[in-house]
C-alpha positions in Angstrom: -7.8 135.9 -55.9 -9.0 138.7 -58.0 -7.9 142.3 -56.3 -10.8 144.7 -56.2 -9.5 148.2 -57.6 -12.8 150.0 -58.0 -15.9 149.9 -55.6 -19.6 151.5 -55.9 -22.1 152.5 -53.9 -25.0 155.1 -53.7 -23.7 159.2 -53.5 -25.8 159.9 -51.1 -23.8 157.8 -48.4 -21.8 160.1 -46.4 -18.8 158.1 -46.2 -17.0 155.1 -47.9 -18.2 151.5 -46.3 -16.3 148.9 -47.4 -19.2 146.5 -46.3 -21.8 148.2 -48.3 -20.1 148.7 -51.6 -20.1 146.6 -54.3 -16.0 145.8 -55.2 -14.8 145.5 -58.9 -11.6 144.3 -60.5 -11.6 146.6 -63.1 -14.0 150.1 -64.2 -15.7 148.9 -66.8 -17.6 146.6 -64.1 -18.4 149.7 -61.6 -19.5 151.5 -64.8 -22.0 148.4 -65.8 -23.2 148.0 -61.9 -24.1 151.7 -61.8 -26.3 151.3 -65.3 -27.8 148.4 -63.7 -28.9 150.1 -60.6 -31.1 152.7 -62.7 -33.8 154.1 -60.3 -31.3 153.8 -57.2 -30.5 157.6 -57.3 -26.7 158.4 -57.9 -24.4 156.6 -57.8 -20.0 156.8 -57.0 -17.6 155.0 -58.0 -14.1 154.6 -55.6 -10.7 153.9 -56.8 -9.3 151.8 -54.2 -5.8 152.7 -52.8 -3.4 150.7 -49.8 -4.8 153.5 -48.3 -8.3 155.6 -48.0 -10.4 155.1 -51.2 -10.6 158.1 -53.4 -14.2 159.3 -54.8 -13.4 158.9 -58.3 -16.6 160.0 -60.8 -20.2 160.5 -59.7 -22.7 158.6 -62.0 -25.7 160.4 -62.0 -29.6 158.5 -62.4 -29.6 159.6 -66.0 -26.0 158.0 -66.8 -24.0 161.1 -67.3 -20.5 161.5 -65.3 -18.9 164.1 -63.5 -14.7 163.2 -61.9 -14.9 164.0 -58.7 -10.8 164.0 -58.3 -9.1 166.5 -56.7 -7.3 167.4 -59.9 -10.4 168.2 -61.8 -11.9 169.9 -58.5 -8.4 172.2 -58.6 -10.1 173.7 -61.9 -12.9 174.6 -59.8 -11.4 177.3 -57.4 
């Protein structure tokens, strides 16, 4: 069984579903599902934890990032 570290789904979606999102082993998939789903609006990738998933970077429609961790939001304030 191959352990799902990374999930994506659309930004736009309020909260986390586990249902919704589309699980990956590893980020190099989430990065390639988000490029596949061009026209879809933005999209977020999720590290996956034992506990709560953490919004992890924030592909945008036109491919560029943005980390959305608390660490780089720290820089912010």
């Amino acid at each position: 069984m191959i352990q799902t570290t990374w999930a994506v789904q659309p930004a736009n979606w309020a909260k986390f579903d586990p249902y919704g999102a589309i699980q990956c082993a590893d980020i190099q998939t989430a990065y390639k599902i988000c490029q596949s789903v061009i026209g879809e609006g933005d999209q977020m990738i999720w590290k996956m934890t034992s506990g709560e998933p953490i919004k992890w970077v924030r592909v945008y429609e036109d491919e560029s990032i943005d980390a959305v961790t608390d660490q780089h939001l720290a820089h912010l304030v």
